[in-house]
N, C-alpha and C positions, 0 to 999 in steps of 0.2 A: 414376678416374672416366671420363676418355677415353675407355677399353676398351670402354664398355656399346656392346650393341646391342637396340634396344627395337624393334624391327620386329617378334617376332613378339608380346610384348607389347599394340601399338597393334592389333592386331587384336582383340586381347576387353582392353581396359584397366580389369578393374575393380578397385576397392575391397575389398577384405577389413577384418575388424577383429583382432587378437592373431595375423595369420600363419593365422588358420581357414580355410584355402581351402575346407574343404568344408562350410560354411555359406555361408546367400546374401551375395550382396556388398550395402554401404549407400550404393553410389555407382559414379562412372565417372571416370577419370582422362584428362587432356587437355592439350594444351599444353606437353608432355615436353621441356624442350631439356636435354641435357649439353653444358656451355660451360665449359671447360677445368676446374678442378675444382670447380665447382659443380653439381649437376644439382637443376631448378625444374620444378614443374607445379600444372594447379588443380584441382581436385575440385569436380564435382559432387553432392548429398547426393541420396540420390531420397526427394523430397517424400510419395511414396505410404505407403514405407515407415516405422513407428513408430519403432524402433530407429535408421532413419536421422537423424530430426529429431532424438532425443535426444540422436545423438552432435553433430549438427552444432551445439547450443545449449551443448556442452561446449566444442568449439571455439571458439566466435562468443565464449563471455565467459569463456574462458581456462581454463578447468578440463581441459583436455587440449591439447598445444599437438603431439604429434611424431607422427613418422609413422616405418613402416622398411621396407628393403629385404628383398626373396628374389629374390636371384639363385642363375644354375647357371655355376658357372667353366667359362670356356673354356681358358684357358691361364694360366701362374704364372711367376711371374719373383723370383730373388733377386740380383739385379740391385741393388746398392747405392741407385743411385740412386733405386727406387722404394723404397726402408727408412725411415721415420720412427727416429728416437733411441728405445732399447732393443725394436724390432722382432724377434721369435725367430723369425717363421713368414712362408712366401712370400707376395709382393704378388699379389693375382687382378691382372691385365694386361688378361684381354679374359674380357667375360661376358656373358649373357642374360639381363633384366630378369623374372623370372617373375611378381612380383606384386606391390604396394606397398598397405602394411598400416599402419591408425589403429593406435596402440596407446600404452597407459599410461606406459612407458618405453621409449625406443629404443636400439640397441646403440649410436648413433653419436648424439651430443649435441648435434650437430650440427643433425640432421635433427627441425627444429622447424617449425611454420609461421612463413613471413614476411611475412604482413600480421597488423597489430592491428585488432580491430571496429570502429573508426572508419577504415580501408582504409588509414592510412600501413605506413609500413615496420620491421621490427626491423630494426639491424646487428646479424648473429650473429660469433662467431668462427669464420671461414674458414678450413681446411687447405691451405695452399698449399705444393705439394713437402713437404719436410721442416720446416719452422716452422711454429708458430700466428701469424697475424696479426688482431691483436685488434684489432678495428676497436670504432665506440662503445659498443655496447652485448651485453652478455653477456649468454648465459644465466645466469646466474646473478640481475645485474641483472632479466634478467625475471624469475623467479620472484620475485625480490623486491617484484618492481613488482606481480606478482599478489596477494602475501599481503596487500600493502598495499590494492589494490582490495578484494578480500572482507576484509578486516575492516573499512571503508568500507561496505560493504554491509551487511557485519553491524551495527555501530553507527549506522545508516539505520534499519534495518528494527527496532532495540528503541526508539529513540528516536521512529518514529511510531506504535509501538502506546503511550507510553506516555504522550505527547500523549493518547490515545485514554482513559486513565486506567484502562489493563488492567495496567500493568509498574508496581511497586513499589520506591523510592528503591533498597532493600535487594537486588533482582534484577536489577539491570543489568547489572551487574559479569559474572557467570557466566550471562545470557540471551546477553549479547555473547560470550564462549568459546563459548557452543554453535551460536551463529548463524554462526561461524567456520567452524565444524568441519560443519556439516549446515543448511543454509541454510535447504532448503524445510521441512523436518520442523519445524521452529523458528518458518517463515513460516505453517503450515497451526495449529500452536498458540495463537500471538498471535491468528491471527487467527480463530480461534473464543472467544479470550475473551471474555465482558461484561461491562460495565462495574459496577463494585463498589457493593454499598448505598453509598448519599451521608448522611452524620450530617445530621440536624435541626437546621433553626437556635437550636431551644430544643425541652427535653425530655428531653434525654439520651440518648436511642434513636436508634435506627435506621430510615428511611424508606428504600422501594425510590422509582425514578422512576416506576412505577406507582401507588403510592398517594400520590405528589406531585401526580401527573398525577386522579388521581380525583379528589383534593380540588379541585384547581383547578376541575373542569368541574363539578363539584358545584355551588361555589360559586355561578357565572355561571350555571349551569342555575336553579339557584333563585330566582336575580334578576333571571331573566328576560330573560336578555342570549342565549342561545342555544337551540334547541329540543331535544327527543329525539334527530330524526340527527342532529344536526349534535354528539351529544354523545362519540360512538365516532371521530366524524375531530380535534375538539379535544382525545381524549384521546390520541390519536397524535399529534396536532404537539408537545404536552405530555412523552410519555418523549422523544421524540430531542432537542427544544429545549423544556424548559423555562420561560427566561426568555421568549423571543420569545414564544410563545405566552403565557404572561399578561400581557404590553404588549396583544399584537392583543387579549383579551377585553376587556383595561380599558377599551380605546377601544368598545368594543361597548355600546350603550345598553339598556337592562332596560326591564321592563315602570313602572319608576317616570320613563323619560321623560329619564334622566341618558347622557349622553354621544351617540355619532353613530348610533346604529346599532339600531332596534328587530327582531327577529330573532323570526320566524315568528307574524307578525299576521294572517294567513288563520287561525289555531286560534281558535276561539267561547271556548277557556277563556285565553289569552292576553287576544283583549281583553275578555273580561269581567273578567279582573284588572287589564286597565289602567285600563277605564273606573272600577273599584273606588277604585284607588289614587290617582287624577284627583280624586277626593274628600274625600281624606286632608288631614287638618288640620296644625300643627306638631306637635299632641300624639300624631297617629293614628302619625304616623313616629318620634316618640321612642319611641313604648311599642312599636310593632310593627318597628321598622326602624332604628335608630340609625345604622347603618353609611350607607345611604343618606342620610343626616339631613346625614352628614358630607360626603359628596361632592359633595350639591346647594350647600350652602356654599362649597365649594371651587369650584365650575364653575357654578352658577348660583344669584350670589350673589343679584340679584333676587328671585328665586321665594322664596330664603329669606327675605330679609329681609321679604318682605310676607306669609309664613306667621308668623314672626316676631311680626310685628306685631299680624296680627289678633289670634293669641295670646295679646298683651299689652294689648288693649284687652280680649277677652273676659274675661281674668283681672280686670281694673280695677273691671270692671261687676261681677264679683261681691265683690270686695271682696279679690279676695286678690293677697298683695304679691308681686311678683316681682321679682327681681334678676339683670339678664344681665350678662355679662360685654362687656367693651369688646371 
């Protein structure tokens, strides 16, 4: 490693990707030092280029980690001392750096990157003279330590789609192999799922969150608790959230005067049904309105009890018996 000489190199220092010098380069090389047998430097990605960001995102989360040389021998030495154990062929001695290339697999196992995406450091195994000096951490270890990151990733990314209620007990198992093996393809799938019919809580069938969401604004629309527009934004808070949206209706007061909130009283036909229903006896609500009948009880017991009541004195005056309940 000694041998190199990079001077003419640092004059055009770029980046190739598989040794393709005669494609454009996806970067500039910098910071070259050969220090006794290690030789380090850092790469620039050029931000313009597409190809370059793609490779650099390969990089940054480990899906390519090496890089490799092309040099031009200057001189060769079979000189013992320069022979590693079962060596056939001469040591290059002294060389010209010509290009330094990204690439899938390197000749020299060596020649990996050494910093991880959080900026610490790998220890790689070092060639020094004739031994390996295994220092902590191997390649090997890394790649181990990568298969374990993506499949972390991958069992991430089926486990919150299915949160989402789009992944089935029965596909996890084989969503996660293939989230393994092909990330984004698997990410762009999940995430155009949507969300499956939801069973009725009585009936048998089948209800979409569409026609959960119509009935709901149906209902409040009819009782007066919401107007016209206001019925196309209640039926959207209704598919994505459901229950929240019919809390907020419940709390929303109707044209019968029940709960907080009366909802589009400038309409001539709104209050002419309220002033209608302002009218309305205990009898006018059991026969036209029961459901209302039951919530004024619950939430204002007053009103009921003295609808109640008139009730049951006009019932007395005519003679007929009635019987309420405690």
């Amino acid at each position: 490693m000694s041998g190199g000489n990079l001077d003419g190199f640092n004059q055009n220092p770029v980046c190739c990707v598989q040794h393709n010098t005669w494609m454009i380069p996806v970067g500039k090389w910098s910071d070259l030092k050969l220090e006794g047998s290690e030789f380090s430097g850092l790469l620039e990605f050029d931000r313009n280029d597409d190809d370059a960001v793609k490779l650099y995102w390969k990089y940054k989360d480990g899906f390519m980690s090496a890089v490799s040389l092309n040099i031009l021998p200057i001189e060769e030495s079979d000189d013992p001392k320069y022979l590693l154990k079962g060596q056939t062929l001469s040591t290059v001695t002294k060389w010209d750096l010509l290009e330094i290339s990204l690439v899938t697999i390197p000749g020299q196992k060596n020649a990996v990157k050494l910093s991880t995406p959080e900026g610490g450091e790998y220890k790689l195994n070092l060639i020094v003279k004739n031994e390996m000096a295994v220092e902590q951490k191997t390649v090997e270890q890394m790649q181990a330590e990568l298969a374990a990151s993506k499949q972390l990733a991958a069992d991430n990314l089926v486990m919150f789609h299915k949160e989402r209620g789009v992944v089935q007990e029965g596909e996890i198992a084989s969503l996660k192999k293939l989230a393994f093996n092909d990330y984004d393809t698997t990410s762009s799938m999940l995430g155009a799922r949507t969300k499956p019919e939801v069973q009725a809580p009585a009936g048998g069938g089948t209800e979409t969150a569409e026609a959960k969401a119509d009935a709901l604004v149906a209902l409040h629309f009819n009782r007066g608790a919401i107007t016209e527009p206001q019925k196309a934004i209640y039926r959207a808070g209704a598919v994505l959230d459901y229950d929240g949206t019919k809390k907020q209706l419940e709390l929303m007061k109707g044209i019968d005067g029940l709960q907080t909130f009366v909802a589009g009283l400038g309409s001539e036909k709104t209050e002419k049904e309220g002033d209608e229903r302002a009218k309305w006896t205990y009898l006018d609500y059991y026969k036209k309105d029961q459901e209302a009948l039951s919530l004024m009880q619950k939430n204002e017991p007053d009103k009921f009890k003295a609808l109640e009541a008139a009730f049951l004195a006009e019932s007395k005056k005519l003679g007929i018996s009635i019987t309420t309940e405690a």
